[in-house]
C-alpha positions in Angstrom: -4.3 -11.3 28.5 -5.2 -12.9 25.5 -3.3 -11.6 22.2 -4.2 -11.0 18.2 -3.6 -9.0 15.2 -6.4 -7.6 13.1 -5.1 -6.9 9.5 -6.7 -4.1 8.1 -7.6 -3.1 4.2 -9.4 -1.0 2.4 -11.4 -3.3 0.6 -12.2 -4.1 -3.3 -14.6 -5.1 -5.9 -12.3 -6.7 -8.7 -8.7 -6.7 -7.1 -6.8 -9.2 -5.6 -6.5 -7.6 -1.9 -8.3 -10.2 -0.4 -6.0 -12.9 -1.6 -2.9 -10.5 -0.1 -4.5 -10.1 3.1 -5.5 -14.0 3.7 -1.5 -14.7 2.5 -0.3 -12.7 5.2 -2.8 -13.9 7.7 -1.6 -17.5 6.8 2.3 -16.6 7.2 1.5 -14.8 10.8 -0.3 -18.0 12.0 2.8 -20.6 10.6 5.3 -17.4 12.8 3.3 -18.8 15.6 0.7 -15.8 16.4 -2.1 -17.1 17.8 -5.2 -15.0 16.9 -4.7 -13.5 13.5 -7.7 -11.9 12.1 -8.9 -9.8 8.9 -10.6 -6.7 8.3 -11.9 -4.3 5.8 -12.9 -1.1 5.5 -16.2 -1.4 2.9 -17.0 -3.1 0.7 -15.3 -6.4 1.1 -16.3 -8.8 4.5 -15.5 -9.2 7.0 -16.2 -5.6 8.7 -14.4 -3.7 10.7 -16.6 -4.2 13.7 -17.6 -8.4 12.6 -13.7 -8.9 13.1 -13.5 -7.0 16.5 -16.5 -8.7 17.7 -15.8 -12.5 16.9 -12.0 -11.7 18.1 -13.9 -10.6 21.8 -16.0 -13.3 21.6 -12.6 -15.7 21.2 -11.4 -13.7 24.6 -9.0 -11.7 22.5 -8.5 -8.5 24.9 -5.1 -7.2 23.5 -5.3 -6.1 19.9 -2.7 -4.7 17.8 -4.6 -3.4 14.1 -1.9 -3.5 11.2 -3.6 -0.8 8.8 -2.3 -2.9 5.3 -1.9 0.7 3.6 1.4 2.3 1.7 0.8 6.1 3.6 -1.0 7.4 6.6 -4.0 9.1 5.5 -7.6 9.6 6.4 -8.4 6.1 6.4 -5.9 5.1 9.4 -5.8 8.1 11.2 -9.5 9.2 11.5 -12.0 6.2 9.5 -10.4 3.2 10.8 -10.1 4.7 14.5 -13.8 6.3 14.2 -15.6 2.4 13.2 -13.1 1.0 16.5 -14.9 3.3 18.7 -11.9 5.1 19.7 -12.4 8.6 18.0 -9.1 9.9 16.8 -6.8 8.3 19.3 -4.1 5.4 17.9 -4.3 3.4 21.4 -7.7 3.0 24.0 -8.9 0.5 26.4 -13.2 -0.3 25.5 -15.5 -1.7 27.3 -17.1 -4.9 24.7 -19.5 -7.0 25.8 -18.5 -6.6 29.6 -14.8 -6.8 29.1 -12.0 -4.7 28.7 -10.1 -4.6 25.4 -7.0 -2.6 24.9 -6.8 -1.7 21.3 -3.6 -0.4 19.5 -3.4 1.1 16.0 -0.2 0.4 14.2 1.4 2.7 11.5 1.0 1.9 7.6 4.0 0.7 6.1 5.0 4.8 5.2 9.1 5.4 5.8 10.2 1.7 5.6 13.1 1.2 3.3 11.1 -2.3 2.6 8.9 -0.7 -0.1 12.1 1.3 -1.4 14.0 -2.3 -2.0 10.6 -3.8 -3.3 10.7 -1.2 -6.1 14.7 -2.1 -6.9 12.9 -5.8 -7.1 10.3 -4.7 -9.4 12.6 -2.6 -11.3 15.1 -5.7 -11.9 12.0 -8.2 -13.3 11.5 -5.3 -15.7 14.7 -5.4 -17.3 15.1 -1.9 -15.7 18.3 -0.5 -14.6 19.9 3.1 -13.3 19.6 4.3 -17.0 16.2 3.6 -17.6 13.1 6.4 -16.6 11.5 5.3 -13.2 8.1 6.5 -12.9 6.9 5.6 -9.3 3.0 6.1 -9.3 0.9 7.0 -6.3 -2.8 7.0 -5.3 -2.9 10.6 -3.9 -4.2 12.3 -0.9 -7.3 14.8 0.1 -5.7 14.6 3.9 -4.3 17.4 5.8 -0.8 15.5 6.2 -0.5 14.6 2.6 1.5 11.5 4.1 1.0 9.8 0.6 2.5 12.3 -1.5 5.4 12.0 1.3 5.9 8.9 1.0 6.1 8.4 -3.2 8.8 11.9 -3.2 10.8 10.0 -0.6 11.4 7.3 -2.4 12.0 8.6 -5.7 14.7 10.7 -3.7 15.6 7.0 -2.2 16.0 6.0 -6.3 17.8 8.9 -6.9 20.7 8.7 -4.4 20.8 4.7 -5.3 21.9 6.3 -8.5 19.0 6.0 -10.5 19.6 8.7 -13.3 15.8 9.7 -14.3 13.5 9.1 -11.8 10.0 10.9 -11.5 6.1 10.3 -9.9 2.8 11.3 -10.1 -0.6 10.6 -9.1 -3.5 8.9 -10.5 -5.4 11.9 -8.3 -5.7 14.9 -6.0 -1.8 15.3 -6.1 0.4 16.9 -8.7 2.8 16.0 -10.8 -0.1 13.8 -13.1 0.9 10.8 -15.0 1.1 13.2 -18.2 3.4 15.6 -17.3 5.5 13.0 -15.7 5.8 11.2 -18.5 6.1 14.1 -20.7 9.2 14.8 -18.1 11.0 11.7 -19.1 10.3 11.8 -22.7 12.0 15.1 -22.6 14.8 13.4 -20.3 15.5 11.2 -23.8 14.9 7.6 -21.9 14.3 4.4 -24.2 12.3 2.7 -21.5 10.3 3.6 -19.0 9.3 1.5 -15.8 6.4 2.4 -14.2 6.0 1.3 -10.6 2.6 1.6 -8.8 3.4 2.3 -4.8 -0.5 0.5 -4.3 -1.1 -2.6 -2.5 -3.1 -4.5 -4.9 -4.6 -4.6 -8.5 -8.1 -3.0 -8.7 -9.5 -0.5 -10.7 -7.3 2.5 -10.2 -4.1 0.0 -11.8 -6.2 -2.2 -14.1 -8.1 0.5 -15.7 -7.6 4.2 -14.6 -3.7 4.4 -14.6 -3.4 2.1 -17.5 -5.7 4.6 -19.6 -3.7 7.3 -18.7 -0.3 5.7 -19.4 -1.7 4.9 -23.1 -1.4 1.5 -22.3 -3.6 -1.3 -22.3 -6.1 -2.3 -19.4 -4.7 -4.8 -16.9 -2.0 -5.0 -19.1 2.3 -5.2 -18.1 2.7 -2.6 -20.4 3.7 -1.5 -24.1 5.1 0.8 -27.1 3.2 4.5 -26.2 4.0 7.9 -28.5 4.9 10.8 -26.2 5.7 13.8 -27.6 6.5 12.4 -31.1 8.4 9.6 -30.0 7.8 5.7 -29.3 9.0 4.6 -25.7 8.5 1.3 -24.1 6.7 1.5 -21.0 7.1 -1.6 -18.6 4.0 -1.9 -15.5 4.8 -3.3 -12.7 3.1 -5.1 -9.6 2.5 -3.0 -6.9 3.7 -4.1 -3.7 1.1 -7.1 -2.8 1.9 -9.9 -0.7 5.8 -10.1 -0.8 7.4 -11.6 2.1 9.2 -8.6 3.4 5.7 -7.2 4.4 5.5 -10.0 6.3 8.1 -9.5 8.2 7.1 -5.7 8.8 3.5 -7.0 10.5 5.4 -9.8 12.6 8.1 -7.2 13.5 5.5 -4.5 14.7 2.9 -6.7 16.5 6.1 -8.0 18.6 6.4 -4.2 19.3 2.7 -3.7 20.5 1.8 -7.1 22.1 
């Protein structure tokens, strides 16, 4: 059997996913996997099903798909599987072209203490520290599971026992807390900084523009001086989690586990 990872994303129209996704493709190639392609969901190319089909027509007939996501969601468990042709199931063997093909979903990144440490990280190259407010922003979820608002409380609770003395979240939408009220709960928790850490994958338009508008902050922006409740706070905004290297090892790591 011939082996390969398909890297999946969402997709994007002004963010920098695409430049993530090809970065990790690149690092998986140079860790010596052979077939390494990428995927998207819409918008971006290629598809979904133009990935599947040229990695088929290489004679690829053991895939392992790396959803590049934070949380479980509608997207990985039911969209992704649904343009694979393999309904709701995470694992199927399909018939392509006149061969077989065993394709295996992978989870999203979810429980890994990897994105807890990448949030220390961020925290640190904002000057941050265990006295500062930690606002850990998340996308939100319309999905039965609500993995994604799982994921964000678990590791603000992660913060919190790291000794992190005012940590909160919210969601840019769908969920509660919202970004108001959180930062209306750390105002009130008398912080002089706040550092506002976006659980996402990439820049787009939710951080560039949405969150940033919310935060009273400017677009695209790493931040400023914002009033709440009377009083002028420094808010610092972070990366989200991108390319960094310890993703890398997560995709390596669990395509070793499938292939």
């Amino acid at each position: 059997m011939s082996k390969g990872i398909m890297i999946v994303g969402y997709g994007t129209r002004k963010g920098n996913l695409e430049s993530i996704l090809e970065v990790q493709r690149k690092r998986l190639l140079c860790r010596g996997w052979k077939n390494v392609e990428i995927a998207y969901f819409r918008v971006s190319k290629p598809t979904i099903q133009e990935s599947l089909d040229k990695m088929v027509k290489d004679d690829v007939d053991d895939i392992v798909v790396l959803p590049y996501y934070i949380a479980e969601g509608t997207l990985t468990k039911e969209l992704i599987p649904d343009k694979l042709g393999i309904g709701y199931l995470d694992e199927a063997d399909l018939e392509i072209d006149g061969k077989t093909v065993t394709i295996h979903i992978a989870p999203a990144f979810g429980n890994s203490f990897i994105l807890t440490d990448i949030i220390c990280d961020r925290i640190a190259g904002a000057d941050g520290d265990l006295d500062s407010g930690i606002l850990i922003l998340g996308h939100g979820t319309r999905h039965r599971s609500q993995y994604n608002m799982h994921v964000i409380k678990l590791n603000a609770e992660r913060l919190r026992n790291k000794g992190y003395k005012h940590v909160t979240y919210a969601f840019n939408e769908f969920c509660k807390p919202t970004i108001k009220d959180a930062l209306d709960e750390l105002e009130r928790s008398g912080v002089k900084k706040i550092v506002a850490i976006p659980l996402f994958i990439a820049m787009g338009l939710h951080l560039g523009d949405e969150i940033p508008e919310q935060m009273g902050i400017p677009s695209y922006s790493t931040g400023g001086d914002v009033v709440i409740n009377g009083r002028t706070i420094n808010i610092a905004y972070t990366r989200p989690m991108e390319d960094d290297s310890r993703l890398t090892d997560y995709l390596d790591q669990t395509a070793r586990e499938y292939l």
